[in-house]
C-alpha positions as CSV (number, residue, x, y, z in Angstrom):
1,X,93.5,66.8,180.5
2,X,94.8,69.0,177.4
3,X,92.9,71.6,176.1
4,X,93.0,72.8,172.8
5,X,90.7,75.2,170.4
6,X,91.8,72.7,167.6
7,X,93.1,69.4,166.7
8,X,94.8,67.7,163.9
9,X,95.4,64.4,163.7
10,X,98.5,63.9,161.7
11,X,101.6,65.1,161.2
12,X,102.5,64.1,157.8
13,X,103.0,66.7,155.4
14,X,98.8,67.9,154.8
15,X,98.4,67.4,158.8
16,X,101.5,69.9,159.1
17,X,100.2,71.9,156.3
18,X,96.6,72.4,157.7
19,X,97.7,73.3,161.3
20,X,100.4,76.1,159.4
21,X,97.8,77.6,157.5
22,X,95.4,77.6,160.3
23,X,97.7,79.6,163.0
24,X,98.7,81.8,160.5
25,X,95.0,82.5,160.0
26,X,93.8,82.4,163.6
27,X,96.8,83.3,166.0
28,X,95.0,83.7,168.9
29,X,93.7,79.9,168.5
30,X,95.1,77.2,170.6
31,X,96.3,74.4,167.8
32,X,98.3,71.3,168.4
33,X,99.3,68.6,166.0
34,X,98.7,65.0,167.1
35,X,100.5,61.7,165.3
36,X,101.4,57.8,166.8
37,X,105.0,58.6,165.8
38,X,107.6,60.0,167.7
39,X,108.7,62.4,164.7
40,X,107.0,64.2,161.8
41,X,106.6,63.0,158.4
42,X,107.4,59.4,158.8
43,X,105.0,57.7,156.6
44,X,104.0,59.0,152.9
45,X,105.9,62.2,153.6
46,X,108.8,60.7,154.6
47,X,108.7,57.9,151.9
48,X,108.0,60.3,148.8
49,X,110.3,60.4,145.8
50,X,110.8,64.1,146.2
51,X,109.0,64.9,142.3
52,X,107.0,68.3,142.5
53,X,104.4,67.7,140.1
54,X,103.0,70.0,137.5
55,X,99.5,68.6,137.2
56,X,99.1,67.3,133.9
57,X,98.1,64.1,134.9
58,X,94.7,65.4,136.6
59,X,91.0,65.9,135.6
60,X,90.5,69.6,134.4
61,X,88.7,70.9,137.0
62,X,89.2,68.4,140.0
63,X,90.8,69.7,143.7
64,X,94.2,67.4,142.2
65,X,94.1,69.6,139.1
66,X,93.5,72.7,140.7
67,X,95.6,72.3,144.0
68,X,98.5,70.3,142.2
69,X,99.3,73.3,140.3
70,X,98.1,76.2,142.7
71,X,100.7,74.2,145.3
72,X,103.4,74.1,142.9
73,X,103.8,77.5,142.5
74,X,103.3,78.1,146.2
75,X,106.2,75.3,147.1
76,X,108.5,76.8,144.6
77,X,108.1,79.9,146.1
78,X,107.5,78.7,150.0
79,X,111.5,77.0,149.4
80,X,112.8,79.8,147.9
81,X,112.3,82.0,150.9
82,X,113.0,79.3,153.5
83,X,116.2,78.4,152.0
84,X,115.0,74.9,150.8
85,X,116.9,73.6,148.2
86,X,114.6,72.7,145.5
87,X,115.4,72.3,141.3
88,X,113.3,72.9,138.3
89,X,114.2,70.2,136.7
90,X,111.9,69.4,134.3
91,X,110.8,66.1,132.9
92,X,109.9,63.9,130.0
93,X,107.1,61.6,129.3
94,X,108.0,59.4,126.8
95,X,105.7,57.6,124.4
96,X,107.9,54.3,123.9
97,X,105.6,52.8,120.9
98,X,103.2,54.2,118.6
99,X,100.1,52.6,120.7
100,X,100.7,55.1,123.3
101,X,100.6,58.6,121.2
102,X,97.0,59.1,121.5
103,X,97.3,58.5,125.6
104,X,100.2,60.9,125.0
105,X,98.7,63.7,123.1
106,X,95.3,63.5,125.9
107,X,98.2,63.9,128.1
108,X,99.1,67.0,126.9
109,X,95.4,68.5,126.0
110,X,94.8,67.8,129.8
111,X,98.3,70.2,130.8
112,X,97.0,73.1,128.3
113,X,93.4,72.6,130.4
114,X,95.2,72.4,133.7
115,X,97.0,75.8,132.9
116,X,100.4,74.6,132.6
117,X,102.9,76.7,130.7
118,X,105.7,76.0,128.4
119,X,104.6,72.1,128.0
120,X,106.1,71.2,124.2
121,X,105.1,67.7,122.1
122,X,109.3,67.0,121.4
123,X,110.8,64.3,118.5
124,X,113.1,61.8,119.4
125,X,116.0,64.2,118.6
126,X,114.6,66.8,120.9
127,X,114.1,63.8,123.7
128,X,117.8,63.0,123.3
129,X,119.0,66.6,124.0
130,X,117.6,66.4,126.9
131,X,118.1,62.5,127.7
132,X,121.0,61.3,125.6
133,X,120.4,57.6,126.7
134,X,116.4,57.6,126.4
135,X,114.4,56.4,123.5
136,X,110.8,56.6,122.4
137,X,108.7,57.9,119.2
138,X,107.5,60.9,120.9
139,X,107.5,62.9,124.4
140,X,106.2,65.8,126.2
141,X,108.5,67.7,127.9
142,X,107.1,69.2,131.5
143,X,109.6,72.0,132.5
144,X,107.4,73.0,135.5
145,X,108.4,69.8,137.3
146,X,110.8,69.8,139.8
147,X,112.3,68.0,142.8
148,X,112.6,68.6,146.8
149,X,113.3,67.0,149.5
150,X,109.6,66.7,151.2
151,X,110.9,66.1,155.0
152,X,112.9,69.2,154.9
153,X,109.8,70.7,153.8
154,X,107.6,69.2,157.1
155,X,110.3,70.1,159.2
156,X,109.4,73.9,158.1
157,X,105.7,73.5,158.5
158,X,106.4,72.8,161.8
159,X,108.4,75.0,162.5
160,X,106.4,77.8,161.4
161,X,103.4,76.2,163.7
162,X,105.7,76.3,166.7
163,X,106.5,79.7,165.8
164,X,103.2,80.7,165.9
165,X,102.2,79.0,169.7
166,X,101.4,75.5,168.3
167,X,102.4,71.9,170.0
168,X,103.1,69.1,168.3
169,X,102.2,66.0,170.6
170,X,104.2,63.0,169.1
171,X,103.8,59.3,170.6
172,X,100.3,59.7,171.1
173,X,98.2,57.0,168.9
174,X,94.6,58.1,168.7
175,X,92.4,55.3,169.8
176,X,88.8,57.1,169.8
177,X,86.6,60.3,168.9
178,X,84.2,61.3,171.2
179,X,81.7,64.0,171.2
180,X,81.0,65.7,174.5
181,X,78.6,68.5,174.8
182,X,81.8,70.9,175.0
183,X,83.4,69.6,172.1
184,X,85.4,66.7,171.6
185,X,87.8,64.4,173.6
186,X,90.5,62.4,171.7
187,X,91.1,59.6,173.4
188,X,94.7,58.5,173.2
189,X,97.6,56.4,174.4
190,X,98.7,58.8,176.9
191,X,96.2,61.1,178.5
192,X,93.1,62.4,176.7
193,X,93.1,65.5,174.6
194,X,90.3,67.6,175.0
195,X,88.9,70.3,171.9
196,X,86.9,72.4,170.5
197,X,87.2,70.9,166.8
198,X,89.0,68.4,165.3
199,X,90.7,67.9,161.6
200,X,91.7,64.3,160.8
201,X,94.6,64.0,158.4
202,X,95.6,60.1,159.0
203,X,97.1,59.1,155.5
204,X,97.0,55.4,155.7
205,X,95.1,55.6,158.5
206,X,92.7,58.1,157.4
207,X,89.8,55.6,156.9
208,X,89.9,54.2,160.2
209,X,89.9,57.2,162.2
210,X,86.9,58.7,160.5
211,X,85.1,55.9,161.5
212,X,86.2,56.6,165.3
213,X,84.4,59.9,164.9
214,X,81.3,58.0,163.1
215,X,81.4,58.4,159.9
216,X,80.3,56.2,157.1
217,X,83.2,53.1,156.5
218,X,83.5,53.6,152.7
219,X,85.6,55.0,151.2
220,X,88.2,52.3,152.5
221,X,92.1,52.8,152.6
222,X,93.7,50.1,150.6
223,X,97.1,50.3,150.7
224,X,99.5,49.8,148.5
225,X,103.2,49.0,148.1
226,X,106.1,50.7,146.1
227,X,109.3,49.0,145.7
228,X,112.5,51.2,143.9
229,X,115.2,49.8,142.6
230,X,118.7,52.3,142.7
231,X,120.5,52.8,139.6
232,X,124.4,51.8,140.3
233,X,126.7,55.1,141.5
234,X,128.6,54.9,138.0
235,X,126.0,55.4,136.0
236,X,123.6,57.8,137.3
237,X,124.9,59.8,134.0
238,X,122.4,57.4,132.2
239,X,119.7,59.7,133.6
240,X,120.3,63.5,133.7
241,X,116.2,64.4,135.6
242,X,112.9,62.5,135.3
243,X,112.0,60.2,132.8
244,X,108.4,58.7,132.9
245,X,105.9,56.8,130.9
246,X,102.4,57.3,129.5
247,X,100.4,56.4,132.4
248,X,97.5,53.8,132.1
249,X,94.5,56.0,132.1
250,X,92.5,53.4,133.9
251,X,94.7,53.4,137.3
252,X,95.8,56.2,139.4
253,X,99.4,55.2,139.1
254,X,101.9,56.6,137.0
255,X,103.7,53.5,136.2
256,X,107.8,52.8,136.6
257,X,110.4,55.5,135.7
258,X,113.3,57.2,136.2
259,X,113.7,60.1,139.2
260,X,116.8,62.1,140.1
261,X,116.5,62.5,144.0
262,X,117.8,66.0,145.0
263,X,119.4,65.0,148.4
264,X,122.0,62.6,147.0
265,X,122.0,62.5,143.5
266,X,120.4,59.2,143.7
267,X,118.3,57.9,140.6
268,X,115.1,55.7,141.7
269,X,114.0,53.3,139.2
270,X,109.8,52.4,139.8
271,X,108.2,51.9,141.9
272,X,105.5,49.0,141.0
273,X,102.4,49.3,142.9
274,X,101.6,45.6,144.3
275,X,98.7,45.6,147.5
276,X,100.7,45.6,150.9
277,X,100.0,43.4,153.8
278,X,99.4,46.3,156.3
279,X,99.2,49.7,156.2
280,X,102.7,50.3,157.1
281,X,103.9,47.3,155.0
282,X,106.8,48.6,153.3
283,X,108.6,45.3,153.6
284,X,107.7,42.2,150.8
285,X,107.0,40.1,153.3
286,X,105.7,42.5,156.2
287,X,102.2,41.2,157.3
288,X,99.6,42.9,159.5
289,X,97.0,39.6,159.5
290,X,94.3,42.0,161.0
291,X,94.8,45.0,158.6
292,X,95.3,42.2,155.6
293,X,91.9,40.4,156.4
294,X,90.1,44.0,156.4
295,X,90.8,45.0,153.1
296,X,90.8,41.7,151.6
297,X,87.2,40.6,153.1
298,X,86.0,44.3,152.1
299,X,83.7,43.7,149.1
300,X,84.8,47.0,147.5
301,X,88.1,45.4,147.6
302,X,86.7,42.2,146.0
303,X,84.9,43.6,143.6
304,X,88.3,45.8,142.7
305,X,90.4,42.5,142.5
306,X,87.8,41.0,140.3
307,X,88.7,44.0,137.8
308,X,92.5,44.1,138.2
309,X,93.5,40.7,138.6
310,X,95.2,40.3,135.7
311,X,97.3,43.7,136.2
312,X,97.8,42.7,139.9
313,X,99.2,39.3,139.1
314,X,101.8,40.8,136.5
315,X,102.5,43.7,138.8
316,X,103.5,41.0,141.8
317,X,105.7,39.1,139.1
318,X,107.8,42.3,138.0
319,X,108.0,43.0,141.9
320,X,109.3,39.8,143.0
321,X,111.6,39.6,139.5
322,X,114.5,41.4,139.1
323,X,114.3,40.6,135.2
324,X,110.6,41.8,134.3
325,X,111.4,44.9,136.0
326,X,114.3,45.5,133.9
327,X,112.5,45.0,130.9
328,X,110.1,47.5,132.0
329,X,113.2,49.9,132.6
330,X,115.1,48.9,128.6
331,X,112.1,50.4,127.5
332,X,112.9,53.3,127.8
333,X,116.7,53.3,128.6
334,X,118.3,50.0,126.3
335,X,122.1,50.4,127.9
336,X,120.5,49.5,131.5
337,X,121.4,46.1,132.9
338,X,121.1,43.7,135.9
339,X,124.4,44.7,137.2
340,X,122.7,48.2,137.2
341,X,120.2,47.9,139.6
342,X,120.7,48.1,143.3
343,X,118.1,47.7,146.2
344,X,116.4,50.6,147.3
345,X,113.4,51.8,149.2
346,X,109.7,51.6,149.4
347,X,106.6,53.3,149.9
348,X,103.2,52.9,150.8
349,X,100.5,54.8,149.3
350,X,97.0,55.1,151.0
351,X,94.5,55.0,148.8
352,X,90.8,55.1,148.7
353,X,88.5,52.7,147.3
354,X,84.6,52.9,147.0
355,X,82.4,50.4,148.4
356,X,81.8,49.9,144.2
357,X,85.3,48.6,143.9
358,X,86.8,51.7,142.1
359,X,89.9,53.6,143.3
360,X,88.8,57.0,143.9
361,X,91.5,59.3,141.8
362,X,90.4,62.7,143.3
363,X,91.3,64.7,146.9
364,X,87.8,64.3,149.4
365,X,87.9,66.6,152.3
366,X,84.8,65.6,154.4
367,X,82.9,67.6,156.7
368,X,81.6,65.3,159.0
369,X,79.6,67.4,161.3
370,X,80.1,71.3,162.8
371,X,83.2,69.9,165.2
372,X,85.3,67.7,162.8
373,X,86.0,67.5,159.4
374,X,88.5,64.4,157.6
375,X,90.6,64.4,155.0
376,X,89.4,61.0,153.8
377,X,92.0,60.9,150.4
378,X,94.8,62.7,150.0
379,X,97.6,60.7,148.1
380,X,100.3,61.8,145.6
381,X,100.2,64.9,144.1
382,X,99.5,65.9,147.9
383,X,103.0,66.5,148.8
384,X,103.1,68.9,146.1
385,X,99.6,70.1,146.5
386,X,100.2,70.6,150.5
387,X,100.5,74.2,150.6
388,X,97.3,74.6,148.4
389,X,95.3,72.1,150.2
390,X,96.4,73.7,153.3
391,X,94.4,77.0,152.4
392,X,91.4,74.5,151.5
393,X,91.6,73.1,154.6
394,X,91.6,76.2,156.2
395,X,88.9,77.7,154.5
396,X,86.6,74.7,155.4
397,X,87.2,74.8,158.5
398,X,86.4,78.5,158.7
399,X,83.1,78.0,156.9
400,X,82.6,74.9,158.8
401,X,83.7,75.7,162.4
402,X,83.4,78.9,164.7
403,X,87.2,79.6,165.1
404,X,87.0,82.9,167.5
C-alpha cells in the first residue's frame, strides 16, 4: 500500500493548485494528487471559457471577492513568468434597456468595493469604440479582465508539483474514506492509498466524497449544463473581446454573452445554464438515472425548482431552440443571424445547494476534522481564483493539520 504525508483528491485546476502551494510550502512532505481520470483538468478545468475574471461580480468581502481578485493578479503574473500566453483583454457589460441601469450601476459600486482599478461607466459612443457592432444604453468597461487558456495553466501546476517530489496517481476513482488510528486510507479502484491527511477537491463530485469521509450531506452538488454556440469563422470581427450582460442578481449565473477564446480565436456565444442529467452530463441527452434521481428527489432541490421553475422552463426552451437563443444574442449584437451560429461545446458546472433550496454563491472550504478538510464549493471564478485559493488552502491546512 502507498504512503503518503498528504492527499488530494482532485486534479482539476484547485486540486492542482492546493498540492502546488502545499510542496512549495512543505518540501520535505510526501504529497500526491489523486483523480478517476487518466489526465488532469478534464472536467470544469478543462471545459472553462478561458475568461480571467476581475471580481466585480462578487459580495464585498466574501472568499469570491477577495480571492477572485487576489488570484488575478497572481495568474497574470504566474503566466507571465511561465511563458503562458495570456491577454488583458478587457470587457464590457452592457446595459441593453433602461430597466437594467440600476443592476448596472450596483455592478459597478460592488468593483470600486472589490478594489478593482480603472473600471469606467461608458456611453454608447464609448461602447462602440470598443465594440463597433454592440448596442446598449450604457456599459461598464472592466479592463482587468482577460483571457487564458486554463489547461495550459494545470499542466504547469503539475508540473511545478512534480518538480518539487509530488505524484500524480491518475485512473484511480476514490470509492471510500476511512479513518485509521494512523491516519487515513483511501480506498480506491486500484490499490489503497494510505495518509497522514487528506484535502478533497472533487468539483462535481465534491459533495459525494465528503460524505465518504462523514460529513454532513448538505450542501448538495447540483449540476448544471452549459451549452455554446460558435460564432461562424467569417465573422468573428463582429466581436473584437468579451461582451456580457447585466447579470440577474438573484442567480449565480452570468447570463449569455460573447467570449474571444485565446487558443483559436474562437468567439463562444452563451452558455445557458439548464440542470444536467449527471454530473458529467455535457451532452442534451446524456443521462446518469442514479445521479438524476439524487438531485431531483433531494428536497433542497425541490424546494429550489419550486422557486425557479419558471426561469428553468425558459432556460430549457432557449437551450433546445436555436431561435430564442439568437434573440438573446441580437440583443446585444442586431447584425447576428441563424446562419451565424455553429455548434460548440459544453460545460458542467458543480454547484452547491443548501438543504433550504438556495444556491450557495460563495467558496466553502470545510474543515472536517484534524486529518481532512473539503472543498465543498468551488465553481467559477475558481479558475481565476486558483492561485489565491491555493494559499487558503494551504494556510488551512497548516492551521488545521500537523504538516512536519
Amino acid at each position: 500500500m502507498a504512503q503518503y504525508d498528504l492527499v488530494v483528491v482532485g486534479a482539476g485546476i484547485v486540486g492542482l493548485a492546493a498540492a502546488r502551494a502545499l510542496a512549495l510550502r512543505y518540501p520535505r512532505l510526501s504529497i500526491a494528487v489523486v483523480d478517476k481520470e487518466t489526465c488532469i483538468g478534464q472536467h470544469q478545468t478543462g471545459h472553462s471559457s478561458g475568461v480571467i475574471h476581475s471580481g466585480i461580480y462578487y459580495t464585498p468581502g466574501s472568499l469570491k471577492a477577495r480571492l477572485c481578485v487576489e488570484g488575478g493578479q497572481k495568474l497574470y503574473k504566474y503566466c507571465d513568468e511561465k511563458g503562458i500566453r495570456v491577454e488583458r483583454c478587457g470587457k464590457v457589460i452592457v446595459a441593453a434597456t433602461l430597466e437594467e441601469l440600476p443592476g448596472l450601476y450596483r455592478l459597478q459600486q460592488r468593483g470600486e468595493a472589490n478594489g478593482l482599478q480603472g473600471i469606467e461607466l461608458i456611453d454608447p459612443s464609448r461602447l462602440r469604440e470598443i465594440e463597433p457592432q454592440c448596442t446598449g444604453v450604457q456599459a461598464l468597461w472592466i479592463p482587468a479582465t482577460g483571457i487564458v487558456d486554463y489547461s495550459a495553466v494545470a499542466r504547469a501546476f503539475a508540473e511545478d508539483i512534480l518538480k518539487r517530489g509530488g505524484v500524480l496517481l491518475l485512473g484511480r476513482r476514490v470509492r471510500g474514506i476511512r479513518r485509521e488510528h494512523a491516519g487515513v486510507i483511501l480506498q480506491t479502484d486500484g490499490d489503497d492509498i494510505s495518509t497522514r491527511f487528506v484535502i478533497t477537491c472533487g468539483g462535481l463530485y465534491a459533495d459525494k466524497l465528503a460524505r465518504f469521509g462523514g460529513a454532513e450531506s448538505y450542501p448538495i452538488v447540483v449540476p448544471f449544463r452549459g451549452d455554446y454556440w460558435l460564432l461562424r469563422p467569417e465573422r468573428r470581427y463582429l466581436v473584437r473581446n468579451l461582451i456580457y450582460p447585466v447579470p440577474d442578481p438573484s442567480l449565480p449565473f452570468l447570463g449569455v454573452h460573447f467570449t474571444r477564446r485565446i487558443t483559436d480565436g474562437s468567439v463562444w456565444l452563451g452558455p445557458n445554464a439548464v440542470l444536467a442529467f449527471g454530473r458529467e452530463g455535457y451532452g442534451r441527452f446524456t443521462v446518469q438515472p442514479d445521479e438524476l434521481g439524487e438531485v431531483l428527489g433531494s428536497r433542497g432541490f425541490r424546494r429550489f425548482a419550486k422557486r425557479y421553475w419558471r426561469i428553468g422552463i425558459d432556460e430549457m426552451i432557449r437551450d433546445y431552440s436555436k431561435h430564442r437563443f439568437l434573440e438573446s444574442l441580437r440583443c446585444y449584437i442586431p447584425e447576428l443571424t441563424l446562419q451565424d451560429l455553429l455548434p460548440g461545446p459544453s460545460g458542467v458546472r458543480a454547484q452547491a445547494l443548501d438543504s433550504s433550496g438556495v444556491l450557495i454563491d460563495d467558496f466553502i472550504v470545510h474543515i472536517q476534522d484534524q486529518r481532512v478538510i473539503h472543498i465543498r464549493n468551488a465553481p467559477s471564478p475558481a479558475a481565476t481564483s486558483s492561485l489565491a485559493i491555493g494559499r487558503l488552502i494551504c494556510e488551512t491546512a497548516s492551521s488545521t493539520f500537523t504538516l512536519s
